[in-house]
N, C-alpha and C positions, 0 to 999 in steps of 0.2 A: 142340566147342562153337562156337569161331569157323567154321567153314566152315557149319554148322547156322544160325546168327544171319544172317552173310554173305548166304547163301542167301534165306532168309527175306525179308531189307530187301531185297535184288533182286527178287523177286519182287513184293512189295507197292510197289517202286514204277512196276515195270511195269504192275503192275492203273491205280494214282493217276496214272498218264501217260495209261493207252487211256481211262479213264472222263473225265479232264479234257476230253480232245479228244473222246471221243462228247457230252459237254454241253454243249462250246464249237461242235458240229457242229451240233446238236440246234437250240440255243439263236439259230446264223443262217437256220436253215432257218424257225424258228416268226417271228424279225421279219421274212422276208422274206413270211409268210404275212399278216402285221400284227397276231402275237399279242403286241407289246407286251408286257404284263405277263409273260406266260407264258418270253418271251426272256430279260425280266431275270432271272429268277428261275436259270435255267440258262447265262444270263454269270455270275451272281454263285457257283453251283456251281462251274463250270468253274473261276473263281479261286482258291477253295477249295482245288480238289482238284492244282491245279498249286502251290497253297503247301504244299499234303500231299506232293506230292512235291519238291518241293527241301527240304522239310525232312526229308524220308526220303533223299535224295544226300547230308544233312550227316552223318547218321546211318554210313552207309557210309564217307563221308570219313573218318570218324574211325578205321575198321580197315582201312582202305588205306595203301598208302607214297605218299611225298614224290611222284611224279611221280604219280601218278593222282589224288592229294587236288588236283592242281592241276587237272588235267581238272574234275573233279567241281564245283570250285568255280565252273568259266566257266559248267557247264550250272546249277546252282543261280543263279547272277547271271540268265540266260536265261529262267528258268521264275519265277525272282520277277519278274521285269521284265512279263511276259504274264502273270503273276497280276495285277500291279497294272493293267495295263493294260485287263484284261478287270473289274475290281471295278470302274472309273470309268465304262466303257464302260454296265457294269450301272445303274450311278445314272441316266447319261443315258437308256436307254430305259426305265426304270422311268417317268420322264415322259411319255412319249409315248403319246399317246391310241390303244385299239383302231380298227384298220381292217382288220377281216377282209377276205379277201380282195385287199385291196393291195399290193403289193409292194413292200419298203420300199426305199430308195435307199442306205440306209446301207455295206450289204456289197454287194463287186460281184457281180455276175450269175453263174451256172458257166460260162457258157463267156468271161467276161472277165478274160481275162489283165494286165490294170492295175496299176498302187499293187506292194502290197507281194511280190505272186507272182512278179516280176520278179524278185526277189532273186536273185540267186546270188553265193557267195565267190569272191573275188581270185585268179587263178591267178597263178603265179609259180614259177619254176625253181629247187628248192628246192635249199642249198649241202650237204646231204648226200651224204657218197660210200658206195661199198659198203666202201671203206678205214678209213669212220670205225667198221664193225661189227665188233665180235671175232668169229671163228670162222664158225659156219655154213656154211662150205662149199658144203656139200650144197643147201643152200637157193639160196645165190646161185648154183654151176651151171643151178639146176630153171628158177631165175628167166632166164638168160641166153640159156638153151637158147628157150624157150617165149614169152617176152614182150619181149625187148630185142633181140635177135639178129635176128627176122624184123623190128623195123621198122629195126635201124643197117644191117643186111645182107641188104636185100630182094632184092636180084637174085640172088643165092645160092639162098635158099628157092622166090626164082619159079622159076629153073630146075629144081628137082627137084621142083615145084608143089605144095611144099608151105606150106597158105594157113595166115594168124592163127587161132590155135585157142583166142579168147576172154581173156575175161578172169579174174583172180587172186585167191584165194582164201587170206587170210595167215590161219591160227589159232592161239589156244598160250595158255599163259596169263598173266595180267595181267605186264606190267613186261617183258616178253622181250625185246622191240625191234621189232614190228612197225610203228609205224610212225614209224620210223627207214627201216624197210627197206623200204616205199613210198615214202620221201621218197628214197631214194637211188636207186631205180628211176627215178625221175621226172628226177633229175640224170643218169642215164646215159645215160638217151633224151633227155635236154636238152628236155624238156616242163615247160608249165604244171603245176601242182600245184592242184587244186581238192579242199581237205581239208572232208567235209560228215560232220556229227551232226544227231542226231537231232532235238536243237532247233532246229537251221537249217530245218529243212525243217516242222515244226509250225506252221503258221500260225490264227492266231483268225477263220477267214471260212471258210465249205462250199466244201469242193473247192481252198481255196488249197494244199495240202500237194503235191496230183497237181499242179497248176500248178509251184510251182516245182522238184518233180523233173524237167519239161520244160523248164524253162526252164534248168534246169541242163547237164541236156543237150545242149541247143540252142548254149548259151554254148562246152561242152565241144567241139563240132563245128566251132563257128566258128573257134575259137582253133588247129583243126586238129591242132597237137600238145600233146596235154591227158591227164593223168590225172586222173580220177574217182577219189577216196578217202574208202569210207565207211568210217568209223572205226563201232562199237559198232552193226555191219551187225544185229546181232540181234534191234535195236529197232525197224527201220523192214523188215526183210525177213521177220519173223517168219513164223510158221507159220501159213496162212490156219485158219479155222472160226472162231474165237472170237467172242465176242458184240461185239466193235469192228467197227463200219460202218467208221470210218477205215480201220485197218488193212486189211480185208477188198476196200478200193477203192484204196489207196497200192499194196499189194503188186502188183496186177495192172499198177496203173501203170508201177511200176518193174521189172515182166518187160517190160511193150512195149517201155519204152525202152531197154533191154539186147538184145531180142530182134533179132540180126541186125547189133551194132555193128562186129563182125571185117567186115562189109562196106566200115568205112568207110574203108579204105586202110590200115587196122591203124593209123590217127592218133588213135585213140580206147583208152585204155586204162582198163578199170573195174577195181579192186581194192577187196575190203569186206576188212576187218577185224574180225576178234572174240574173244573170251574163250569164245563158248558157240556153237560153229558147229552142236551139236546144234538148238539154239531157227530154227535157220533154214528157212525153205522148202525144202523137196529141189529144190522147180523153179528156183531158182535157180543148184543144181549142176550141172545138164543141158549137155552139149555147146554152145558155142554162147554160152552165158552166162557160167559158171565154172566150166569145168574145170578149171584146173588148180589144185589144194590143197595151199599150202606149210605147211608143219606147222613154227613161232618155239618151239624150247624152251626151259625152262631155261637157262641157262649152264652146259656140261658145266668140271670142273676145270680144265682148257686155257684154257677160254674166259674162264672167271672169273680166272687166272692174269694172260692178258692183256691182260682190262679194266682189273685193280687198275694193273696197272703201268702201264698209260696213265693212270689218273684219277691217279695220283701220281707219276708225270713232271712236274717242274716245282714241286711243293709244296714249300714252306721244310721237310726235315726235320730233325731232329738227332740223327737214328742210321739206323743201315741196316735199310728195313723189309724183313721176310725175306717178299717177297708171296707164295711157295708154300703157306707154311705159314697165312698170311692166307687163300689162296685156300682151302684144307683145311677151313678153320675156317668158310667159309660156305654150305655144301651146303644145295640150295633158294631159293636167294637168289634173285631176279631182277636184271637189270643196274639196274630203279630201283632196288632194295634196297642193290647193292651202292653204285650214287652215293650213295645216304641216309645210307650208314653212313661214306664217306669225308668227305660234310660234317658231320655230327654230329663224328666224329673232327675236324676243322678247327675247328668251334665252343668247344672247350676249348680253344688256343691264345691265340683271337681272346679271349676270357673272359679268359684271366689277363692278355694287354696292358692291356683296358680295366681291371679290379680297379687295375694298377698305377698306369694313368690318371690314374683317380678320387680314390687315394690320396695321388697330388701326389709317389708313388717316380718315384724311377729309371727308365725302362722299358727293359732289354735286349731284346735280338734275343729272340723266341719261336720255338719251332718244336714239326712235329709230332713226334710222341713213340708210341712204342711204345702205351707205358701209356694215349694218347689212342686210341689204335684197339682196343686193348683192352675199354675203358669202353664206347667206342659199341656193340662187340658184343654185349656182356653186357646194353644199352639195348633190341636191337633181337631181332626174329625176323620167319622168311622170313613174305612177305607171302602166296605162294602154299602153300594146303593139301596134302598128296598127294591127299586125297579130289578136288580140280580136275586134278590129273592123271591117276590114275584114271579119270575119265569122260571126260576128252578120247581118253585113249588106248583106250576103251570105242568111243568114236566111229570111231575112225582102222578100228581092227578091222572094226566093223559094213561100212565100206565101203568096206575093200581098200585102208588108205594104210598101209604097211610102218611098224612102229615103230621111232625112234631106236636106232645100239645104246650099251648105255651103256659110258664109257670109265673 
């Protein structure tokens, strides 16, 4: 039932995203015709359907964990914000007298890159290590081998002329650590960090969205050593046909600007991220662009062994917590799951200080407690379905990526 429902509100809010933006597309095309009235009408849709969707990310928020409700809730703040923006915008051209045929001055022209298409996020050299990820091995050899290695140890690879062979391709499902494990790639190559979603890049004006994928780019090249990291690659790389203009004109955008970046001294590195590498373009797997596909899973027993015992290194406790038998007890968890459950478990402590507070007692030392980790588990269940692993590893088959083996 959860994975069914889950399903569902992703999907409906992917339709209330492309239809937002084909009305907010729609809607600058007819004022720049000078249909006026006919624009407002499709600014004042567009708002709509972007308030239909953050209110559909709430919806989701609420059967997600602790670290994705907090994603969820930046792009909901994002998409109310261009909801409102685009309702007031609606009032002012509802004013404005027909002039067919004129071109209205309000939005810029397509090929003016001005105002807000400049946009691009702050790179910065992000302080994650591959030291700070439990386990995965496997993953960070694939990574070291393939995307770190040719640019720390170029002269190596030139002489046995072997060239960058594209950009990265993290998938797995929600809460594993992907990007953790871009932000730590980016610290081993000692690069900028340019982390882009899909609301970064939505803009309320024709053509602003292809704008600032080039401008991001652009930024990306200048800065020389840069990683490109698109988180929830699924929404903006999606599978071309659909009845979106948008999408149907972003997509090809963002193969140009990928097409041929191993040229650029391998000082360019693109990594997407996703839950649903099925929903992506196949032309974005092609040699060249992203090849290579690292499969973020679960947390095998080991790994979850020894996340606990880092997350609780350091916590006030009052008995010895036995983390194997902890870790036993969380199969399916994802590492946000597992943090979720260690603050919850922290949350009753912090509870009975203040109670004692309040009360105007005593207050002794508090600490954690068995029985507190206990409670939180009995609180909580894993965040990820089998039916999501299931098709992931459905996918991995379809096209020849060996599956995990389990321990």
């Amino acid at each position: 039932m959860y994975q069914n429902q889950n399903e569902e509100l992703y999907q409906r809010y992917q339709t209330q995203l492309r239809e937002a933006m084909d009305a907010d597309e729609s809607a600058t095309a007819a004022l720049q015709r000078g249909r006026a009235k006919a624009a407002a009408e499709l600014y004042a849709r567009a708002s709509a359907l972007y308030a239909a969707a953050a209110s559909t990310l709430l919806d989701m928020g609420e059967a997600s964990n602790a670290a994705e409700r907090g994603n969820i809730e930046a792009s909901v703040e994002r998409l109310i914000e261009t909801s409102k923006e685009l309702k007031a915008y609606a009032a002012q051209v509802a004013q404005r007298p027909e002039a067919i045929g004129q071109p209205s001055q309000s939005a810029p022209a397509d090929g003016d890159d001005s105002g807000d298409a400049r946009f691009v996020p702050v790179g910065a050299v992000p302080q994650e290590t591959f030291d700070d990820i439990a386990g995965l091995a496997e993953a960070k050899q694939m990574v070291l081998d393939e995307i770190i290695n040719p640019l720390v140890y170029g002269e190596f690879y030139r002489r046995f002329h072997i060239e960058s062979n594209g950009g990265l391709l993290l998938f797995g499902p929600p809460g594993s650590g992907k990007t953790m494990m871009a932000r730590a790639i980016a610290n081993r190559a000692n690069m900028a960090f340019f982390p882009v979603r899909c609301s970064d890049i939505v803009g309320k004006y024709f053509g602003e969205a292809e704008k600032r994928v080039r401008a991001l780019f652009a930024a990306a090249r200048e800065a020389r050593n840069a990683v490109i990291f698109l988180d929830e690659a699924e929404a903006l790389a999606c599978r071309r046909g659909g009845n979106s203009t948008v999408m149907n004109r972003l997509v090809p955008e963002l193969l140009s600007q990928m097409d041929g970046f191993e040229r650029f001294d391998g000082h360019v590195i693109v990594i997407f991220a996703t839950n649903r590498p099925y929903d992506i373009d196949p032309a974005f797997l092609r040699p060249g662009r992203l090849p290579n596909h690292c499969y973020i899973p679960l947390p095998d027993l080991n790994v979850r062994r020894a996340f606990l015992a880092r997350k609780l290194e350091g916590l006030p406790c009052g008995e010895e917590i036995d983390v194997d038998a902890l870790a036993r007890r969380t199969e399916r968890f994802s590492c946000a799951d597992l943090t979720n459950l260690i603050k919850r478990a922290c949350q009753r402590p912090v509870n009975r200080c203040i109670a004692r507070r309040e009360s105007g007692a005593e207050s002794p030392e508090e600490f954690l407690r068995l029985t507190d980790l206990n409670a939180a588990l009995e609180a909580l269940h894993p965040s990820v379905e089998p039916a999501e692993i299931e098709r992931l590893e459905k996918w991995m088959q379809r096209i020849g990526i060996p599956l995990p083996q389990a321990v």
